[in-house]
DRENZAVO-285884 format. One line per field, with one value per residue (C-alpha): residue in three letters; x, z, y. Coordinates in nm, 3 decimals. Layout:
// DRENZAVO-285884
r	(ALA | ...);
x	(X | ...);
z	(Z | ...);
y	(Y | ...);
// end
This chain:
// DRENZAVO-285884
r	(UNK | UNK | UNK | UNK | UNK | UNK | UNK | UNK | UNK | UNK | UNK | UNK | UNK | UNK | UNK | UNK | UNK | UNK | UNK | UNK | UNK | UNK | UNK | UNK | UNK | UNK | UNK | UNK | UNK | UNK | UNK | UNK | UNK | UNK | UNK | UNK | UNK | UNK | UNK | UNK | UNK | UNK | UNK | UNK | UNK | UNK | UNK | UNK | UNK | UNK | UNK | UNK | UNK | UNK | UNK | UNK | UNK | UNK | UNK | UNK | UNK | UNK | UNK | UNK | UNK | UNK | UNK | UNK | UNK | UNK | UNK | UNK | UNK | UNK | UNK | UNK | UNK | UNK | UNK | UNK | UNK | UNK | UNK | UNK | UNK | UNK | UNK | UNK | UNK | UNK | UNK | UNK | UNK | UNK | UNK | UNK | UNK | UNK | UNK | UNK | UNK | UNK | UNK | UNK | UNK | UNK | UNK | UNK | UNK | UNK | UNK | UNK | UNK | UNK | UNK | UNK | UNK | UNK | UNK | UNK | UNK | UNK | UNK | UNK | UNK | UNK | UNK | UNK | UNK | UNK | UNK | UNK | UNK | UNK | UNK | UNK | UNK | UNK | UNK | UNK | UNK | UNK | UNK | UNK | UNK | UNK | UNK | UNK | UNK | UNK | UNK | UNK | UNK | UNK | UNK | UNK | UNK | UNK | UNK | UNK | UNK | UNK | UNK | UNK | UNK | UNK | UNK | UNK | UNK | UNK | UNK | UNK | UNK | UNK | UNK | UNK | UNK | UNK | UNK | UNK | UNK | UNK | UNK | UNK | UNK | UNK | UNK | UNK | UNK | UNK | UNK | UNK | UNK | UNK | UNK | UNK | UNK | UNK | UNK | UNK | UNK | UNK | UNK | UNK | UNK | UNK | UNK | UNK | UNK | UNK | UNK | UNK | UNK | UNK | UNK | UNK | UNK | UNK | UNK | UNK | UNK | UNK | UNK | UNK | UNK | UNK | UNK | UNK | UNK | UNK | UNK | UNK | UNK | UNK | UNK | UNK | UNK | UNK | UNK | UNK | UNK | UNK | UNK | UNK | UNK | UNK | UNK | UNK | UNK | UNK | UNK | UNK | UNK | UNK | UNK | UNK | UNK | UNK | UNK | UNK | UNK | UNK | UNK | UNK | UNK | UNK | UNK | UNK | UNK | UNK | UNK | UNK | UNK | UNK | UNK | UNK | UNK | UNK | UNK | UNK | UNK | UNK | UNK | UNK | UNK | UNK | UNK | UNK | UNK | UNK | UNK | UNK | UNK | UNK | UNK | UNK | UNK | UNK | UNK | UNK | UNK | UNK | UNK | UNK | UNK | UNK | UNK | UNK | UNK | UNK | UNK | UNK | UNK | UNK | UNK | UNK | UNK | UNK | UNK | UNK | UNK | UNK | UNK | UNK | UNK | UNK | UNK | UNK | UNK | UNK | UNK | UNK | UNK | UNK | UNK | UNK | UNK | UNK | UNK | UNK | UNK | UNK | UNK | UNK | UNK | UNK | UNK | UNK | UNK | UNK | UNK | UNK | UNK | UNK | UNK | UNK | UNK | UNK | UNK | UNK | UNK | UNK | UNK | UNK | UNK | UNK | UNK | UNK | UNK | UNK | UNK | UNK | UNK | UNK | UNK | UNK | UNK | UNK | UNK | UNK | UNK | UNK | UNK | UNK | UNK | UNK | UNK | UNK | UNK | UNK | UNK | UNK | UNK | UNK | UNK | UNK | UNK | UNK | UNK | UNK | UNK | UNK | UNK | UNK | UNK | UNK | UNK | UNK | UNK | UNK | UNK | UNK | UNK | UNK | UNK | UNK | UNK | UNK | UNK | UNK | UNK | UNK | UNK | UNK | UNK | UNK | UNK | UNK | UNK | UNK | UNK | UNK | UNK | UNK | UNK | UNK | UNK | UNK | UNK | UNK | UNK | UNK | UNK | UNK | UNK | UNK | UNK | UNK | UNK | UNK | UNK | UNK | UNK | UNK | UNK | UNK | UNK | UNK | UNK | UNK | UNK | UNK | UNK | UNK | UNK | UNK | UNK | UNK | UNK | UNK | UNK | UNK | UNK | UNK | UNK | UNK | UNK | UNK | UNK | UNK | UNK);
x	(-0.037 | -0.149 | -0.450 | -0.533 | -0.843 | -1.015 | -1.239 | -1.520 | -1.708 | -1.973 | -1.750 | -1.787 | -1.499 | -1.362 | -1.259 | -0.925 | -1.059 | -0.764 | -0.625 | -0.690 | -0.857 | -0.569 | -0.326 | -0.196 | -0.133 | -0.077 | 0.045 | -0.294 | -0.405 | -0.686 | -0.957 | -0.696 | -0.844 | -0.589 | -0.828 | -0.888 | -1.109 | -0.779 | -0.847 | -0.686 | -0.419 | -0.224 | -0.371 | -0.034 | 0.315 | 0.630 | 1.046 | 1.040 | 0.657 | 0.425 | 0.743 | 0.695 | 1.073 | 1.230 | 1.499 | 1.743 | 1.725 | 2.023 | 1.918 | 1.609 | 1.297 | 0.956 | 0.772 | 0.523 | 0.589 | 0.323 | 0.238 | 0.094 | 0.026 | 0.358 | 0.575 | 0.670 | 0.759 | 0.968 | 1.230 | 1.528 | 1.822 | 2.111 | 2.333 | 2.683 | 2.669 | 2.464 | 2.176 | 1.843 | 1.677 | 1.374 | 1.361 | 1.124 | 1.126 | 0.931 | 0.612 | 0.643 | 1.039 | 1.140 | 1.433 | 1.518 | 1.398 | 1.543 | 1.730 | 1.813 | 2.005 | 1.708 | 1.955 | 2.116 | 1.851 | 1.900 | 2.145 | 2.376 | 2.738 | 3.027 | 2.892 | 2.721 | 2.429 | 2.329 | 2.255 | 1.970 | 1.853 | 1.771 | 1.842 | 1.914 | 1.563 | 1.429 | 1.554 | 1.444 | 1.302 | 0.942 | 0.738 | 0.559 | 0.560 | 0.229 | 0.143 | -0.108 | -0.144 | 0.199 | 0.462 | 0.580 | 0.642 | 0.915 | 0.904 | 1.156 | 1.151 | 1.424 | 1.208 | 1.346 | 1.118 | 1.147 | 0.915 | 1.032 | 0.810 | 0.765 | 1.114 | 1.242 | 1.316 | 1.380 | 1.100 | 1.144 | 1.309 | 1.325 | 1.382 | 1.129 | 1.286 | 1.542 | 1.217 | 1.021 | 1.258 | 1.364 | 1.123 | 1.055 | 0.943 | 1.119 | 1.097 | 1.166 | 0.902 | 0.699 | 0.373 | 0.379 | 0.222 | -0.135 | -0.170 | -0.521 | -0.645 | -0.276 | -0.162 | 0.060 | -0.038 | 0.169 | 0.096 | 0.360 | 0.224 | 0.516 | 0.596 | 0.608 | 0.971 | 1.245 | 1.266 | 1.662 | 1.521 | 1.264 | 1.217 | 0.941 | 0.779 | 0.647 | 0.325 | 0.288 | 0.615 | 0.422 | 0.295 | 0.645 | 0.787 | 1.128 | 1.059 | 0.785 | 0.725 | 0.443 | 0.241 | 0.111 | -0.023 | 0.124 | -0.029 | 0.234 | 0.163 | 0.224 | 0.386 | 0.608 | 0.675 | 0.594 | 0.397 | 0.004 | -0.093 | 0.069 | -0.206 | -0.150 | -0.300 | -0.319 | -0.324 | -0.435 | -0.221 | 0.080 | 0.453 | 0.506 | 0.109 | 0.150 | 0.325 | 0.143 | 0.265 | -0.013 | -0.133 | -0.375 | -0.666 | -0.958 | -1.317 | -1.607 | -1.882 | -2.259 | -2.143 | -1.759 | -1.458 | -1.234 | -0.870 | -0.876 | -0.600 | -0.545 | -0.326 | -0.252 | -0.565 | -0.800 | -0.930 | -0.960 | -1.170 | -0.981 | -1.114 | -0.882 | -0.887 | -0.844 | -0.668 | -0.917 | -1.027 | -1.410 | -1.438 | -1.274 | -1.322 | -1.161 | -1.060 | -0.965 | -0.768 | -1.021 | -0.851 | -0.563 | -0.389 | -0.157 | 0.149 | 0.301 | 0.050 | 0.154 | -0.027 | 0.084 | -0.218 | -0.381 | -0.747 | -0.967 | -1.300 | -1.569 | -1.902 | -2.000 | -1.757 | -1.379 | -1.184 | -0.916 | -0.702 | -0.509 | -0.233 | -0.195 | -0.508 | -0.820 | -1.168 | -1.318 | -1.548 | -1.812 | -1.858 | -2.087 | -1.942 | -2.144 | -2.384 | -2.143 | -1.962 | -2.320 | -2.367 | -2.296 | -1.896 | -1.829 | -1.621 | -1.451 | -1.274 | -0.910 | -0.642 | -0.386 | -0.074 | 0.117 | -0.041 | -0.170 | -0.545 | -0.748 | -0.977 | -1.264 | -1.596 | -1.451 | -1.711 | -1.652 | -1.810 | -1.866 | -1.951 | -2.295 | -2.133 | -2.022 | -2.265 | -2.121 | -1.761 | -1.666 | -1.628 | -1.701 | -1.646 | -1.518 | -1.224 | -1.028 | -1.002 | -0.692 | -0.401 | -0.089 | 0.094 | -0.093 | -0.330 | -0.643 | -0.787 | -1.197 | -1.387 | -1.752 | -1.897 | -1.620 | -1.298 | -0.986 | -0.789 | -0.449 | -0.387 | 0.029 | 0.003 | -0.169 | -0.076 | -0.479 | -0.636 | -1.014 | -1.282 | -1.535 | -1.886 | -1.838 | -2.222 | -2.220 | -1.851 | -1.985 | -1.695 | -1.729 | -1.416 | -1.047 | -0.744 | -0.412 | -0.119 | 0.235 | 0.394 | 0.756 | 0.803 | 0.604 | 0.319 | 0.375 | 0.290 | -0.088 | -0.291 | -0.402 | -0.777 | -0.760 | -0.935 | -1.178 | -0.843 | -0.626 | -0.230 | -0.049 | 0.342 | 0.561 | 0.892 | 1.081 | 0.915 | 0.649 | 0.350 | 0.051 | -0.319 | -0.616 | -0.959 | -1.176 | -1.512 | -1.409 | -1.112 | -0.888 | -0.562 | -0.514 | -0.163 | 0.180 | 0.508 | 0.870 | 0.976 | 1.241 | 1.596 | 1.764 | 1.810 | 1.580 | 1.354 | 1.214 | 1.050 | 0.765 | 0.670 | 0.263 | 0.194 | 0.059 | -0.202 | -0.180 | -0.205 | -0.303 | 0.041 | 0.113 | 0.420 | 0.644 | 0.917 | 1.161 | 1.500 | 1.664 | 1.455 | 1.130 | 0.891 | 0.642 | 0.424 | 0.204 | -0.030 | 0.189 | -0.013);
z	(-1.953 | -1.789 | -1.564 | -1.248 | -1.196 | -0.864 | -0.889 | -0.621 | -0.629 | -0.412 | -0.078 | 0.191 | 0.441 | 0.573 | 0.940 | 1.094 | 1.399 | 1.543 | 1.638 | 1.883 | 1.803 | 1.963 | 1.703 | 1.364 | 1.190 | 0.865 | 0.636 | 0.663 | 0.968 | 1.142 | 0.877 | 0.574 | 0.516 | 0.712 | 1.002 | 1.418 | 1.641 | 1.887 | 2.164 | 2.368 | 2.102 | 2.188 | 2.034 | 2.036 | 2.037 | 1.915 | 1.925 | 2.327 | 2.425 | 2.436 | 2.348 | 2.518 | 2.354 | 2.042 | 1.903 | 1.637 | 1.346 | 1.146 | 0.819 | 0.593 | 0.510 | 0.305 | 0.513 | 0.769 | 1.085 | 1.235 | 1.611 | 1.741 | 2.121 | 2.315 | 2.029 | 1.716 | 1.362 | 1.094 | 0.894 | 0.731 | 0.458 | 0.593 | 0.298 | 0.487 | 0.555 | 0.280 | 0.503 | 0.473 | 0.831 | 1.034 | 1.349 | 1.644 | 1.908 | 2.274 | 2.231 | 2.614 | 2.599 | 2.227 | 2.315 | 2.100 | 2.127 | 1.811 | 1.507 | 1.193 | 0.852 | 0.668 | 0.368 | 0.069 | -0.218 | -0.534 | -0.734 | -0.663 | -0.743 | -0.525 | -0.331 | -0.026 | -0.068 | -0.421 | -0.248 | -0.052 | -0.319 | -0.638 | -0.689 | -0.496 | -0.402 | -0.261 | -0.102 | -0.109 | 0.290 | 0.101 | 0.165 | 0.511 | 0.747 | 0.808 | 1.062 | 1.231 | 1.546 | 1.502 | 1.292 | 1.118 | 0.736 | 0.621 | 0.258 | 0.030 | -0.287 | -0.442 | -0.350 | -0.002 | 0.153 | 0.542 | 0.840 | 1.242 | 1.540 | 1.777 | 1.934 | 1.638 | 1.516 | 1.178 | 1.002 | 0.639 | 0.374 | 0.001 | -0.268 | -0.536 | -0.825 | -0.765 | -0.774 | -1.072 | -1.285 | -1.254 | -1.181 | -1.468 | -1.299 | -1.355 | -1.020 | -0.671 | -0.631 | -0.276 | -0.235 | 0.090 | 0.180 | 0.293 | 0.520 | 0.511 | 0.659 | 0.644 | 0.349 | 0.245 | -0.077 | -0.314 | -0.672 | -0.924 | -1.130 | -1.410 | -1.750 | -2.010 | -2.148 | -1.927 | -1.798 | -1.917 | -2.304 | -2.240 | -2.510 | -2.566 | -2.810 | -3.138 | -3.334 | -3.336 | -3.103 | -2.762 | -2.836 | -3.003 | -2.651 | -2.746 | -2.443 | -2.284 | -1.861 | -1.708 | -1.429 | -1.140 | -0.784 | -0.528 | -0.236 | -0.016 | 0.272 | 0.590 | 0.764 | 0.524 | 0.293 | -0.005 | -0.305 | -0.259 | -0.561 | -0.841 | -1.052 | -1.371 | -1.380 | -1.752 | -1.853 | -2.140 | -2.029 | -2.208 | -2.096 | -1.793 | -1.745 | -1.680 | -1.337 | -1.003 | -0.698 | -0.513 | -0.185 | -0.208 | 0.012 | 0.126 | 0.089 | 0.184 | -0.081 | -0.015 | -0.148 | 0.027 | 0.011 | -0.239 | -0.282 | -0.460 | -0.698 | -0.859 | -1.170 | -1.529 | -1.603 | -1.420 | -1.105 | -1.033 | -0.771 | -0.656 | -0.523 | -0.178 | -0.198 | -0.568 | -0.659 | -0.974 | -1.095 | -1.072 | -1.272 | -1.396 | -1.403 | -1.616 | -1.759 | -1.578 | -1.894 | -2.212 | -2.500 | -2.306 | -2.491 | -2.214 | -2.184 | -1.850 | -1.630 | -1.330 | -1.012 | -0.661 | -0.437 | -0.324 | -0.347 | -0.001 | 0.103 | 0.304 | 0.377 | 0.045 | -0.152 | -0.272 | -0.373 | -0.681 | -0.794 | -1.075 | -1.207 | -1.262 | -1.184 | -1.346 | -1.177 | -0.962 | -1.058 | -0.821 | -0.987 | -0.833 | -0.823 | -0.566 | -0.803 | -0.994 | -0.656 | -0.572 | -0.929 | -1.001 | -1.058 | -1.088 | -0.775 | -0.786 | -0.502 | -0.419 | -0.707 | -0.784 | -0.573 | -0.773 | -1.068 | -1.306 | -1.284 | -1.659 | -1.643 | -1.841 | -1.643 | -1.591 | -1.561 | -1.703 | -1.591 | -1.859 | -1.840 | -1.701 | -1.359 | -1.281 | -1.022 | -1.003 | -1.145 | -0.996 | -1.337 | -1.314 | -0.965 | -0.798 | -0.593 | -0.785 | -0.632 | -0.734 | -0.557 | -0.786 | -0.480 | -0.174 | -0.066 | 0.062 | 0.407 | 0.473 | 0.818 | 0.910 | 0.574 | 0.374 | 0.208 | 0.260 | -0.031 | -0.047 | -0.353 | -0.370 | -0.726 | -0.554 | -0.184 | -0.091 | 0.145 | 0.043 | 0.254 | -0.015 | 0.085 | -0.063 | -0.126 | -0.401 | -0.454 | -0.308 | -0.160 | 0.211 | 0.238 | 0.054 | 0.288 | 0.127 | 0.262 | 0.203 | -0.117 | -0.011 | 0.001 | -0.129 | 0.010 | -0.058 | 0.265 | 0.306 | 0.535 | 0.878 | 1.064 | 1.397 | 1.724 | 1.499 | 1.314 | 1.014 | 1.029 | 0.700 | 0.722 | 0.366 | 0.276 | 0.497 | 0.791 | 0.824 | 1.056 | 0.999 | 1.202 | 1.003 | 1.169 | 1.048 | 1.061 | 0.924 | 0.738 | 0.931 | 1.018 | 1.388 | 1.457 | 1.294 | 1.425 | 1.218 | 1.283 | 1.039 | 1.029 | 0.868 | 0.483 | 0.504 | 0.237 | 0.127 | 0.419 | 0.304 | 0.601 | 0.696 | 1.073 | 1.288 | 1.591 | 1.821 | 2.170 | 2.278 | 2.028 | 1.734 | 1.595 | 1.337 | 1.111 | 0.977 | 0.824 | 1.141 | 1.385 | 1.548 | 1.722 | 2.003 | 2.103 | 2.337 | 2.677 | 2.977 | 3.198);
y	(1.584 | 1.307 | 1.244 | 1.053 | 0.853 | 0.725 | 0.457 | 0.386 | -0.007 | -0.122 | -0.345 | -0.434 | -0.432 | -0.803 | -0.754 | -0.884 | -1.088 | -1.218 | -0.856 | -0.612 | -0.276 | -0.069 | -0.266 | -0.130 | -0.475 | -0.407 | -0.100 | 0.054 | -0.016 | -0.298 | -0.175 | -0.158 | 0.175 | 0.421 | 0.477 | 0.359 | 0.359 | 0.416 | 0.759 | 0.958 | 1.130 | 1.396 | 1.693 | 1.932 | 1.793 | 1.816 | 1.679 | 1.806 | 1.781 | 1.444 | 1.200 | 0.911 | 0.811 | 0.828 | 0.578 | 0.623 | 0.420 | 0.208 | 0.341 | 0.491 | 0.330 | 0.399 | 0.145 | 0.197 | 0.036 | -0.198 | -0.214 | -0.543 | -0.572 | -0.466 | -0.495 | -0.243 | -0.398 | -0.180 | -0.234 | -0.023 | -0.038 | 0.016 | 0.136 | 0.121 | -0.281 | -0.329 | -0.527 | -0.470 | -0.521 | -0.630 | -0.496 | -0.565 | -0.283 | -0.269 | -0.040 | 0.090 | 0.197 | 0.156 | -0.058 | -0.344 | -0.673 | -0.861 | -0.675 | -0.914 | -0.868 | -1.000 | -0.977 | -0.818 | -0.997 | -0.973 | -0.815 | -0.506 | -0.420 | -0.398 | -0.052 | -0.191 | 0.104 | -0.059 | -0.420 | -0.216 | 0.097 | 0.083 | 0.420 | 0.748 | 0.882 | 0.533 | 0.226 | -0.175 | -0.097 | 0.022 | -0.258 | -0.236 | -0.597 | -0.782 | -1.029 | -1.252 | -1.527 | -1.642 | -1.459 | -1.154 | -1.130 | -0.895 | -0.839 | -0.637 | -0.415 | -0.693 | -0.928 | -1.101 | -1.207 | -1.347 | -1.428 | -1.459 | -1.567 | -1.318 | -1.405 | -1.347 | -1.703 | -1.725 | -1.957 | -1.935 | -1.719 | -1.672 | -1.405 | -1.413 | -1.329 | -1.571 | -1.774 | -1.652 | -1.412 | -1.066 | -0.767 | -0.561 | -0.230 | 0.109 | 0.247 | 0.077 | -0.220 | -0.118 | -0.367 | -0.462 | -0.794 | -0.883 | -1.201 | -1.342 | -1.738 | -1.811 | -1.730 | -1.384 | -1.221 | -1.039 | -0.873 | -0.915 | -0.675 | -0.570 | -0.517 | -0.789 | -0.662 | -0.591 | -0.278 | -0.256 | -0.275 | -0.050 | 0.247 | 0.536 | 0.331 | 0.497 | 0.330 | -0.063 | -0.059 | -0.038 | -0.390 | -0.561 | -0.757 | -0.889 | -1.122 | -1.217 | -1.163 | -1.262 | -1.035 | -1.260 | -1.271 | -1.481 | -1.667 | -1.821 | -2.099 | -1.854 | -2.162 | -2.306 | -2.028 | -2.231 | -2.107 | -2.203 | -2.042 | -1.877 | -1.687 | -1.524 | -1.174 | -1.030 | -0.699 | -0.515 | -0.180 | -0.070 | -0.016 | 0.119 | 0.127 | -0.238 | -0.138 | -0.128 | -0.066 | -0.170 | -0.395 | -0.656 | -0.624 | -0.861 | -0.784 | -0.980 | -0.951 | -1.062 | -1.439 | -1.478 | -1.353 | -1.209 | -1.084 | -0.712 | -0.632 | -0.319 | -0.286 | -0.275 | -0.064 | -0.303 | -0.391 | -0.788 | -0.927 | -1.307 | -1.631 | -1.633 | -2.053 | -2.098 | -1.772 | -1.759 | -1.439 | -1.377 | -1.053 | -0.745 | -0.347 | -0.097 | 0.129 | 0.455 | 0.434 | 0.408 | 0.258 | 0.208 | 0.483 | 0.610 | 0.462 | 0.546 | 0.582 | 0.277 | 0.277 | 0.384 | 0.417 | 0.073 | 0.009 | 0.171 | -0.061 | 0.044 | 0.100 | -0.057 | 0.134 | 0.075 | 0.404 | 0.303 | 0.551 | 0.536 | 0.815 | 1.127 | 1.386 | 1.251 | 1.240 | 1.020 | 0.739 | 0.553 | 0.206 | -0.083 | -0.422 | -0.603 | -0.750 | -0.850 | -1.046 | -1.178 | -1.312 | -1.723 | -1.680 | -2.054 | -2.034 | -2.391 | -2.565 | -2.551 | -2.492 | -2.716 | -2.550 | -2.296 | -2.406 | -2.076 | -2.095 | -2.039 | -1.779 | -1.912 | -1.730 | -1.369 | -1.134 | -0.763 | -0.486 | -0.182 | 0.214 | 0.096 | 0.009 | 0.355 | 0.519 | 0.880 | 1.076 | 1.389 | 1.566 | 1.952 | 1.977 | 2.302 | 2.080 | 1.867 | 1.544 | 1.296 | 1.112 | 0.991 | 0.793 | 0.856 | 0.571 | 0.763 | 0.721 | 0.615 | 0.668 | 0.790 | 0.734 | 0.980 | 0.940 | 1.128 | 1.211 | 1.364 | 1.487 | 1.499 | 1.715 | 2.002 | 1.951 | 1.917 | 1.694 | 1.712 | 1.486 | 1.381 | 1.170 | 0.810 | 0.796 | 1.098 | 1.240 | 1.560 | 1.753 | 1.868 | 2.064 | 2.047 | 2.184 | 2.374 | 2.260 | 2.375 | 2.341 | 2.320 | 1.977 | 1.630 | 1.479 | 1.131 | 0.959 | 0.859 | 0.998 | 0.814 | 0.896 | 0.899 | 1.051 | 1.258 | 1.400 | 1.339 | 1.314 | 1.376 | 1.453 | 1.591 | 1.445 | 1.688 | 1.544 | 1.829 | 1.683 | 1.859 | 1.758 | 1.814 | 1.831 | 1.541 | 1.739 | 2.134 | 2.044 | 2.288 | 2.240 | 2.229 | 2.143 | 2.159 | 2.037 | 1.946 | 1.564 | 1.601 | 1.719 | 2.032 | 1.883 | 1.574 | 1.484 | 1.188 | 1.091 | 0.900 | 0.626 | 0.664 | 0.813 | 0.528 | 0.560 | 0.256 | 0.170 | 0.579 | 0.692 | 0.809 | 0.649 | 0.919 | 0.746 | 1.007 | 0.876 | 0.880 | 0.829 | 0.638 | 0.857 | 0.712 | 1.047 | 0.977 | 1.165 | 1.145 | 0.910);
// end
């Protein structure tokens, strides 16, 4: 059976300056940690009480929506046109300010719903939108990828593997995208053999690639939409262990700033103006024996701490990287642009960085999709195996309290901190509060629809609001003031 692994390094947390506190401007959140400081939540509420409105929406979606001063960002697939959309909405009255077909991408037969899915259970609407001062970038599981001013002006559009080569991932491609001092960032983390040829490999097979693709990170100029860098980001994982599903996310170390990206075994810290990597840590995955263990939940920063986890219930690991960061890394001016940087100073960190693993523990601590959420010196962790949500101190692993939830359904949406609470909802639409402090659930209420599953958008608190994303519909719930 195989195991998941959470990994916890020494961070600190980069702030995003140019937005307000009350905003959610990027898939998780102002802090990218899944918590506000935002007040004033309802504390009971359901489909008839606390809705400040509710709109219907064109089609399905996996993505998170964002909420930036008086507007709402989200997108959805709409399988009958066969359109995948970016939508801006009115936070006050949910009413629609600009709606665009930000297109069909790449591939699909003649069936509208297979230009937007790449398969039943998920669709190419995954990816969450990011923004700062002056647009909004839309990205796509086929790799479309679109930004709009605020009026909704197109500015620039591609489709990356039209650009670089198909994806080789086996299940629907999600990162969303990280904009940071103007330009967006996106891991490319894949296999090296396409995913059509792909076999359970026996022996010596694991390592035989019939043909070579590369796993990368991408920086692209937020006004043009051109490539600034194109970094080459090698793995030493196996098959579909080379997969990551993951977000990039800034962290400002004692010397400057770096890009995190989690993947293929390892965790890279990046140069932001050069793209170069400055050091490595792995493995959650000694030997890198398992095969098919690809990562879902992106990397958590704060307080001096980053929580990795990788597949498929395994402990928890607390390893310092800071002195690493600090260290002389050679950091070298600007990069030629899109020009594959060679990594000749990569530092590695071994077993002697880990601080702390939660190994013997009475509560079983793990997350296989779910990103986990950080405020007030613990993390949140929902484990979507067992249908926990534990709260565990980031400066030992100790576990204050894990919560049972129902088993009925998946947990596969991460959990949000907000208002001294924690929102988690299942993939029927099941919204259930969680008291940050005693771990006991507090409130309950059904979003979703007779039938639905596979709800997996993140609850939002902006603006005094939680926002809910079922299938159908948008949810603003809010005090009646």
């Amino acid at each position: 059976m195989s195991r998941c692994h959470c990994v916890l390094v020494a961070l600190t947390l980069f702030p995003l300056a140019v937005l307000r506190a009350q905003d959610w401007p990027h898939w998780r959140g102002p802090s990218f940690d899944g918590s506000t400081t935002v007040k004033g939540l309802p504390t009971s509420f359901d489909k008839e009480t606390h809705v400040a409105w509710s709109v219907p929406m064109p089609g399905p979606a996996a993505s998170t929506p964002i909420v930036v001063g008086n507007r709402v960002y989200l997108t959805a697939a709409d399988r009958e046109r066969g359109e995948l959309l970016a939508i801006c909405l009115d936070r006050t009255t949910g009413k629609v300010v600009w709606q665009h077909d930000a297109g069909s991408g790449f591939g699909g037969g003649e069936d509208p719903a297979s230009k937007v899915a790449g398969g039943p259970r998920s669709n190419y609407a995954s990816p969450s939108p990011c923004i700062d001062s002056q647009r909004v970038v839309f990205f796509f599981g086929n790799g479309d990828l679109v930004a709009y001013d605020f009026d909704g002006k197109e500015l620039w559009r591609r489709n990356l593997q039209k650009d670089y080569g198909k994806f080789a991932f086996q299940w629907t491609f999600s990162a969303s995208p990280t904009i940071h001092a103007g330009k967006v960032w996106i891991p490319i983390l894949q296999r090296d053999v396409p995913v059509e040829r792909r076999r359970r490999p026996r022996g010596g097979d694991a390592d035989a690639a019939t043909e070579s693709i590369v796993s990368f990170v991408l920086a692209i100029d937020a006004e043009s939409g051109t490539t600034a860098l194109k970094i080459d980001r090698p793995s030493p994982a196996r098959v579909e262990s080379r997969e990551a599903y993951t977000t990039i996310v800034p962290w400002q170390s004692k010397k400057g700033m770096q890009m995190l990206c989690l993947g293929g075994d390892v965790l890279t810290g990046h140069d932001p103006e050069t793209g170069r990597e400055l050091w490595r840590w792995g493995t959650w995955n000694p030997g890198h024996r398992e095969q098919w263990w690809r990562v879902v939940p992106s990397v958590v920063v704060a307080d001096g701490l980053a929580l990795v986890c990788a597949p498929k219930r395994a402990p928890v690991y607390a390893v310092a990287i800071e002195a690493t960061a600090s260290s002389d890394s050679g950091t070298t001016n600007a990069a030629s642009v899109a020009e594959p940087v060679v990594e000749d100073a990569v530092r590695q960190l071994g077993d002697d960085a880990v601080v702390w693993k939660s190994e013997g523990r009475p509560n079983f601590v793990s997350s296989d999709v779910p990103t986990p959420a950080y405020h007030a010196g613990a993390f949140f962790v929902l484990n979507d195996d067992r249908a926990t949500i534990s709260r565990v101190a980031a400066k030992d692993g100790s576990i204050a309290w894990t919560t049972q939830l129902a088993k009925d359904f998946r947990w596969r949406a991460s959990p949000t901190v907000a208002d001294g609470r924690i929102y988690v909802m299942d993939h029927a639409g099941n919204v259930v509060v969680v008291d940050e402090t005693s771990g006991e659930i507090v409130h309950q209420a059904a979003f979703g629809n007779d039938g639905d599953d596979l709800i997996r958008s993140t609850i939002v608190a902006a603006h005094g609001a939680l926002w809910i994303r079922t299938n159908d519909k948008l949810w603003c719930i809010a005090e009646q003031r």
